[in-house]
C-alpha positions in Angstrom: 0.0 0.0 0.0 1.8 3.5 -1.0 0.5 6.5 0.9 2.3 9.8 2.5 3.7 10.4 5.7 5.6 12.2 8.5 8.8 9.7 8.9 11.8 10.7 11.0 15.6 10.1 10.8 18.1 9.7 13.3 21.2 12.2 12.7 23.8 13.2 15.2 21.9 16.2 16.3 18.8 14.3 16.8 15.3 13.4 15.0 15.1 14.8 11.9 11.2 14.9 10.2 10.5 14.6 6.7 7.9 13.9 3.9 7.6 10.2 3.0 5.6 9.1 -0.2 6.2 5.7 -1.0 5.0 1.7 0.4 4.1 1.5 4.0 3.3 -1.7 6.2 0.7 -2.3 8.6 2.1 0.3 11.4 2.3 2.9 8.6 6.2 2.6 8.6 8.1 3.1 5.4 8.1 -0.8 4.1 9.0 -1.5 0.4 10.0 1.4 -2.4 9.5 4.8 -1.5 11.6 8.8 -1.0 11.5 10.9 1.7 12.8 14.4 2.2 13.9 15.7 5.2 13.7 18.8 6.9 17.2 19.1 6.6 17.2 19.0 2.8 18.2 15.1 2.7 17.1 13.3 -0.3 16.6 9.3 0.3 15.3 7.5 -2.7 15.1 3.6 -2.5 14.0 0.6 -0.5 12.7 0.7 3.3 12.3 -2.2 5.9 9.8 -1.4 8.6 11.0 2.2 8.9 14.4 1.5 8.2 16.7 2.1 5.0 17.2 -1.2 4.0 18.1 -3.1 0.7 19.4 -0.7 -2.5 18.5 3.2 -2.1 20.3 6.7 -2.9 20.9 9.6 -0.6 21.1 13.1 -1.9 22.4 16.3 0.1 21.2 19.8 -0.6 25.1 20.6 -2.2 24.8 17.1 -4.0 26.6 15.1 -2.5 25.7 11.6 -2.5 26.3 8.2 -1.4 24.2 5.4 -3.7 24.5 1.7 -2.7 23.3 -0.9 -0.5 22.0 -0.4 2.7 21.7 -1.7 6.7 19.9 -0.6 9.9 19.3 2.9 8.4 23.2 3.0 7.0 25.3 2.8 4.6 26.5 -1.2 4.8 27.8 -3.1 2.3 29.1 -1.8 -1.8 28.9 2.2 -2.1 29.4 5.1 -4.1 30.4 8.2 -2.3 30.7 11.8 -3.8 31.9 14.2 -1.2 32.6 17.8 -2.9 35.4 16.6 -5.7 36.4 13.5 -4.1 34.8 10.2 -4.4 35.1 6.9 -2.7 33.5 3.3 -4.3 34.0 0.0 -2.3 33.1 -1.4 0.9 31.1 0.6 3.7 29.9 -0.7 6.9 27.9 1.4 9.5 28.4 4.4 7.4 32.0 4.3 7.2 34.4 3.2 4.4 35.9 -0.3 5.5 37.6 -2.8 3.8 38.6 -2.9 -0.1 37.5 0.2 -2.0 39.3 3.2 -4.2 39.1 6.7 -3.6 40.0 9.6 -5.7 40.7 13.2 -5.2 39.5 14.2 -9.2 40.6 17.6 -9.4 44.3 16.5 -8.1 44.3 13.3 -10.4 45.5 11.4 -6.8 43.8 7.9 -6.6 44.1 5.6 -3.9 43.2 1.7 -4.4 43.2 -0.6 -0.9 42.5 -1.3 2.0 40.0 1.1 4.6 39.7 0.7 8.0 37.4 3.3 9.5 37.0 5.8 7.0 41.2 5.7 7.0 43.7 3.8 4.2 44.7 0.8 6.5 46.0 -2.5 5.3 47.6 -3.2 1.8 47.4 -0.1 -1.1 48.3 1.6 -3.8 49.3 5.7 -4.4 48.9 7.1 -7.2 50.0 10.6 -7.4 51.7 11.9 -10.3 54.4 10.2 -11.8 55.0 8.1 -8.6 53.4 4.9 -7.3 53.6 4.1 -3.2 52.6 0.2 -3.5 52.4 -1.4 0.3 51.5 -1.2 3.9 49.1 1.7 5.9 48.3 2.5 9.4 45.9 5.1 10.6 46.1 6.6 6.6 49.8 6.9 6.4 52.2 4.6 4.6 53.5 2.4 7.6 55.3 -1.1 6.9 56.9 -2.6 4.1 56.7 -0.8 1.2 58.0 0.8 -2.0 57.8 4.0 -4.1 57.6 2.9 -8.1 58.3 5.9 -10.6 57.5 6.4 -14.2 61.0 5.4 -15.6 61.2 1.9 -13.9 63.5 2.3 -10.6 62.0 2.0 -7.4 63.1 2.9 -3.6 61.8 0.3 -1.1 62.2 -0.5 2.7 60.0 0.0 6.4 58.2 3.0 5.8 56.9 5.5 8.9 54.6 8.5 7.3 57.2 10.4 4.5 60.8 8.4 5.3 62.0 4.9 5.7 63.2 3.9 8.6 66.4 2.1 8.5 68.3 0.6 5.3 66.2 1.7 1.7 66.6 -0.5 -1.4 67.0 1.4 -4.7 66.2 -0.2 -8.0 67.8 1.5 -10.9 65.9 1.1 -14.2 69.0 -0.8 -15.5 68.9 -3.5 -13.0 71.5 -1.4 -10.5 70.6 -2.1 -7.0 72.4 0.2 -4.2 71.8 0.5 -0.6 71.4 3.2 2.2 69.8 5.9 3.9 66.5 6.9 2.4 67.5 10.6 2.2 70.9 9.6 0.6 68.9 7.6 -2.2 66.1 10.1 -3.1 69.1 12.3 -3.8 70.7 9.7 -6.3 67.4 9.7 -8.2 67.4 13.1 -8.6 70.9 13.5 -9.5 70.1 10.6 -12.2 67.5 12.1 -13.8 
């Protein structure tokens, strides 16, 4: 049965009201296909379970942003699409947050990060692409921390422990011609620039 009616949202200020027009059940909760808009300008468009956003739906803000995909206990749970003001995220959310294997990019920067997400931060295994450069390997807390290495256009590559911006300890550098040479990660970076 479709029919409008006052629904409310929880956000982290509270209720929110808005206009639902779409399926109901019995208790007159949202149950089935339907959109409601909120007070707060929030567009939902998609399926509802007993009052809940449940099953496959789309979320609009009033600056439109988005976040399309499956859906939880009124969240974002499961494969997204997220388009936050020139970035944009598409992989695994639960509870609202990006975690596990997803890749987001920053479009206007051309930067483009394919991994691992723990808690809305790069965590685990993944790959950096900025520019010319590659950072393939290990996060924490969304900075390069753990075994990794830097790969750059021309074929060498400088690996080793990383901790944020350096390497801690001995680097690897891979010359494009097979030329392997070992040292401090500052000492390195400047034989590639020298090289080039």
């Amino acid at each position: 049965m479709k029919k409008k009616i006052k629904h409310s949202r929880r956000s982290r200020t509270g209720q929110v009201t808005g206009d639902y027009d779409g399926e109901v059940n019995n208790q007159d909760l949202p149950h089935g296909k339907g959109k409601c808009i909120f007070e707060d300008g929030l567009l939902y468009e998609g399926s509802w379970v007993n009052g809940k956003r449940e099953g496959k739906g789309k979320m609009t803000l009033p600056n439109h942003d988005y976040y399309e995909g499956e859906w939880k206990n009124d969240a974002p749970n499961g494969k997204g699409k997220h388009y936050i003001g020139g970035e944009y995220y598409e992989g695994d959310f639960v509870e609202g947050n990006r975690h596990g294997k997803g890749t987001y990019k920053w479009v206007q920067k051309q930067i483009k990060y394919v991994g691992e997400f723990k808690d809305n931060s790069k965590d685990g295994f993944g790959k950096y692409y900025e520019g010319d450069t590659v950072y393939e390997g290990e996060w924490k807390n969304d900075i390069r921390y753990g075994k990794g290495k830097i790969i750059l256009t021309e074929g060498s590559s400088i690996s080793g422990f990383f901790n944020h911006t350096t390497i801690e300890g001995e680097a690897i550098l891979k010359m494009s011609n097979g030329e392997t040479i070992k040292g401090k990660y500052e000492d390195l970076i400047k034989k590639i620039k020298w090289r080039n």
